[in-house]
N, C-alpha and C positions, 0 to 999 in steps of 0.2 A: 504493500500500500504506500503510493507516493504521498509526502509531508504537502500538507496547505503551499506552501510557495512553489512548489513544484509544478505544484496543477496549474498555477496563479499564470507560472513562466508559461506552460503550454499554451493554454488561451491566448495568453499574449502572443505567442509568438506564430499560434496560427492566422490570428485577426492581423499579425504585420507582414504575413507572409502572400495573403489575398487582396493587401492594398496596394505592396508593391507588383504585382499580376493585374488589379485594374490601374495602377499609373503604365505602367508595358505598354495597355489593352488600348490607354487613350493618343499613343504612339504608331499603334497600328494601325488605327482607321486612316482610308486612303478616297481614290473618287467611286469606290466600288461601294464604300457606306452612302457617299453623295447619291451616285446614280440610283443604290435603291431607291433611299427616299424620294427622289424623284420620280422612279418609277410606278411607287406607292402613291404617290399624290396623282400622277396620271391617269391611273389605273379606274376602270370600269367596272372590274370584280370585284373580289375580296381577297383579304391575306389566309392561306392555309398553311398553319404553321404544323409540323411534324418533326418528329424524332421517334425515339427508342429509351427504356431508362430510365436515369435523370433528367437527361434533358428532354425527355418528353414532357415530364412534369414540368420545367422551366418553360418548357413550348405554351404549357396550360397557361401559367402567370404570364405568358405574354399577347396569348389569346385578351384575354380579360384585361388587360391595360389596354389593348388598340380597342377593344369594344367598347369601353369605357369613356375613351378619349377620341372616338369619332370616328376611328377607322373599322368598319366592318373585316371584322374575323372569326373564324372557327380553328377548332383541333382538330387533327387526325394523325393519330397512334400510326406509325410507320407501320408497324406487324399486323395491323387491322385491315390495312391502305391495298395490302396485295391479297387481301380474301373478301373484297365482295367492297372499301367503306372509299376506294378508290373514287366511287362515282360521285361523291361528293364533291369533287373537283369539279366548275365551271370552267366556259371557257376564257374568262378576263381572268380567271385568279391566278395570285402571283403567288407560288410555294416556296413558306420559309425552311428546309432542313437542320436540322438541328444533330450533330453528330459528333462528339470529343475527335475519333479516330475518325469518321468519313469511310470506314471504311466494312461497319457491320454486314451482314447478309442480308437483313432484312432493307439496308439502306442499298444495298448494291440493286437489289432488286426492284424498288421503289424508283431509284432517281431515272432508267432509263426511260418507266412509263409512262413518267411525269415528262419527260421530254419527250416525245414521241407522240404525245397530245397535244402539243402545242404550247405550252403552259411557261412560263418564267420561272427559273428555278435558282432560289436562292442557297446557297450552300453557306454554312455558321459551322466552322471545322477547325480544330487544332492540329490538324496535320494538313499540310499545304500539297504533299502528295499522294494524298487519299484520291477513291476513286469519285468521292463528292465533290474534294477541290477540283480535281480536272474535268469534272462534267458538269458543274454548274455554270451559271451563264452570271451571277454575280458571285463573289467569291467574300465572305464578311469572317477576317482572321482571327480567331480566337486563342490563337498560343499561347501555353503556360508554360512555364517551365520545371514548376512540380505540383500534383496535388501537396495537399496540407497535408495528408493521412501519409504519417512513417511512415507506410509499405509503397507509397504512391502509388494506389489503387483506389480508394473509394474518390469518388467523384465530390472533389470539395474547393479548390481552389477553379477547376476549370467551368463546374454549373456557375459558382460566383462573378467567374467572366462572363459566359454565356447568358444570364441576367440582364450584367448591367448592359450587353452589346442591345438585347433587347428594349432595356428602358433608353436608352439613344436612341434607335428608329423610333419609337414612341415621342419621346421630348423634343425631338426635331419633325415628325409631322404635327404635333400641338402649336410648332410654333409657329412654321410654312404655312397653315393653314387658318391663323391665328384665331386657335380655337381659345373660348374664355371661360371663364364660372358660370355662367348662364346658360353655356354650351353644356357644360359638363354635368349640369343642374339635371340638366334633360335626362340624363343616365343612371343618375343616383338621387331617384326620389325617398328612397325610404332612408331610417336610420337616421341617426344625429348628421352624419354629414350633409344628406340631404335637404334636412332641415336647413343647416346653416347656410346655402347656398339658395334657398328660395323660401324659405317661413318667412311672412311676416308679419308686421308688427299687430295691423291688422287682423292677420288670421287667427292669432293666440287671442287678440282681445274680442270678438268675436264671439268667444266661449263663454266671457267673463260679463256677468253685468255691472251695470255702470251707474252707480252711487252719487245722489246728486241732491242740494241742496240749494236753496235763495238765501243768500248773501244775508238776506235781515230772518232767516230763519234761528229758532233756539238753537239750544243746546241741547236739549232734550231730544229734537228732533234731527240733529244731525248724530246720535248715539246711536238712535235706531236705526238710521238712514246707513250710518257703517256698518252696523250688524248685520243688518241685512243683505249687504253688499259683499260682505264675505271677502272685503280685499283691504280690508284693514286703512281704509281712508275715503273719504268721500271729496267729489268736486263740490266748490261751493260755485254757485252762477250768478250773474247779475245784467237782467234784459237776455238771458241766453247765452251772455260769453261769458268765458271762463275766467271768475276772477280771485281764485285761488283755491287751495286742497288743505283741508285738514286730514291728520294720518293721525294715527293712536299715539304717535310719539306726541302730536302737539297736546293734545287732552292729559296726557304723562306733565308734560312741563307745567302745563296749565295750572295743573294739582299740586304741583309742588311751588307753586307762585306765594303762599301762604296759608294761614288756618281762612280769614276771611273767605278770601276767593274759592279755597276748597268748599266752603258750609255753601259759598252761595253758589258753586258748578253744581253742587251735590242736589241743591233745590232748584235749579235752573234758573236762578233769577239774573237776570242784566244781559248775561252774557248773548250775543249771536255769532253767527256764522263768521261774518267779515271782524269781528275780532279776535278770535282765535284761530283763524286760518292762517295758512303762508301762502301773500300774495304773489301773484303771476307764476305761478307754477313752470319750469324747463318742460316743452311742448318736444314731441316728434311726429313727423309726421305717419302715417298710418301703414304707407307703401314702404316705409323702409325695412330692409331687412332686420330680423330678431336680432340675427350676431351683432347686427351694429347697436343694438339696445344694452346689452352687455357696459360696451364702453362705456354707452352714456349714463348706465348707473354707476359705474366704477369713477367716472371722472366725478362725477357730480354730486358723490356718496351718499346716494339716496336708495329705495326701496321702491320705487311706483315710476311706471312712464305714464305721463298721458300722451294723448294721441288728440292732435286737433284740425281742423283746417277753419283759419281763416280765423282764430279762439274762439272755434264753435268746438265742443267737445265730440270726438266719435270714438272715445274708450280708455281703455286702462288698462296697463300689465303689470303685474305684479313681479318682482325678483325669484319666486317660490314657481310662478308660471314656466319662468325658463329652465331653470333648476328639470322639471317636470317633463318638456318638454325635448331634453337631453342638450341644449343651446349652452349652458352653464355648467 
């Protein structure tokens, strides 16, 4: 059993040994990563990306980033590709291979068909004289010079190359194409991230109802008016615009103003709305994104957005809303 630092050294020294194999990796792109991308961006079909292995699995993670980010692609398992799932090749599509050696059985057998169809065939190989490299029509170098695993056998430094070569055709048609977050919104509706890319302010308040009070209203009446409202602050209005919010924190101070003021909030006498409110409340408007609500609580270190147009009120979010809503 190796001691705590021992193991410590390992990790390190696998993690420094796969970052000097992607500094190599960004050495080797040439105009053969260009013309892909280029050819990718031309293209009428879609990307079929294929391997064997590991890096079939790496072929999946790159399926799902080009689908993700705009470009239409599917998988197919190289061994699957010569018993029957071949047909799923169209005629526009551009096939990525994916092969450490270029040089398996199942890959020898696959690249002639795929050329003989007509098809564009990309070759992603650490050996430059495999039978991949010489018969592909782009040729994208993935050279290592060792796995990380002592026996240099398990596939660990060179799937890490074969990754990141993938996240570059990726980040460079995002860019060619100048896809944005509105684009990418379109793809990932669900989940927190999708939220954060199209919820907004609006949508969440929406759910919430909206707590409201006349400026010369009591005290009494704006206690209910919170309660009821379930967001722990009420607008107070005057003619219809918004002319400030009291929250539980203001009725908190209020209370502790003195014994007097305490006996007469407790009996509701004197007090109304526009006196213990805080006037002109920080507005957002309704269409902006939640994420962007975050900051404005965080700058502004408050608990409540309102939402207005024009200080006419159309709602309310609570801090506890976004929380909820995974935003937070």
């Amino acid at each position: 059993m190796k001691e705590s630092k021992d193991i410590l050294k390992i990790g390190k020294d696998t993690i420094l040994l796969e970052s000097k194999s992607l500094e190599k990796l960004s050495n080797l792109l040439d105009d053969h990563f260009s013309n892909v991308v280029t050819k990718l961006l031309s293209s009428e079909g879609r990307v079929v990306v294929t391997g064997i292995g590991k890096s079939a699995i790496i072929g999946q993670k790159m399926v799902a980033t080009f689908n993700s980010t705009g470009t239409p692609a599917l998988f197919m398992h190289a061994a699957d590709a010569i018993h029957g799932d071949l047909g799923m090749i169209q005629n526009h599509d551009i096939v990525i291979c994916i092969s450490k050696s270029g040089n398996s059985p199942e890959i020898v057998a696959l690249v002639p068909l795929i050329s003989n169809a007509g098809n564009k065939l990309v070759g992603m190989t650490g050996n430059l004289d495999s039978f991949l490299a010489k018969n592909c029509d782009f040729l994208l170098d993935t050279t290592v010079d060792a796995e990380a695993c002592p026996n240099n056998l398990a596939p660990t430094t060179s799937t890490i190359v074969q990754m990141a070569m993938g996240d570059a055709l990726a980040v460079a048609l995002i860019k060619c194409r100048n896809f944005k977050s509105e684009d990418f919104a379109k793809y990932h509706p669900g989940g927190s991230l999708g939220k954060k890319l199209y919820l907004t302010l609006g949508d969440i308040a929406s759910k919430n109802s909206l707590p409201v009070v006349d400026h010369m209203d009591a005290l009494p009446q704006c206690i209910v008016a919170m309660t009821e409202g379930r967001m722990g602050a009420v607008l107070v209005l005057s003619n219809s615009k918004i002319a400030g919010i009291i929250t539980d924190g203001d009725l908190r101070r209020m209370l502790t103003r003195g014994s007097d003021v305490t006996s007469n909030a407790l009996l509701g006498k004197h007090f109304k709305a526009h006196e213990i409110m805080t006037p002109n409340p920080k507005t957002m408007s309704a269409d902006e994104l939640a994420i962007q609500g975050v900051g404005f609580l965080k700058e502004n270190k408050i608990n409540h957005i309102v939402l207005s147009k024009e200080n006419e009120p159309l709602g309310m979010v609570h801090v506890q809303d976004l929380i909820r809503e995974g935003i937070l």
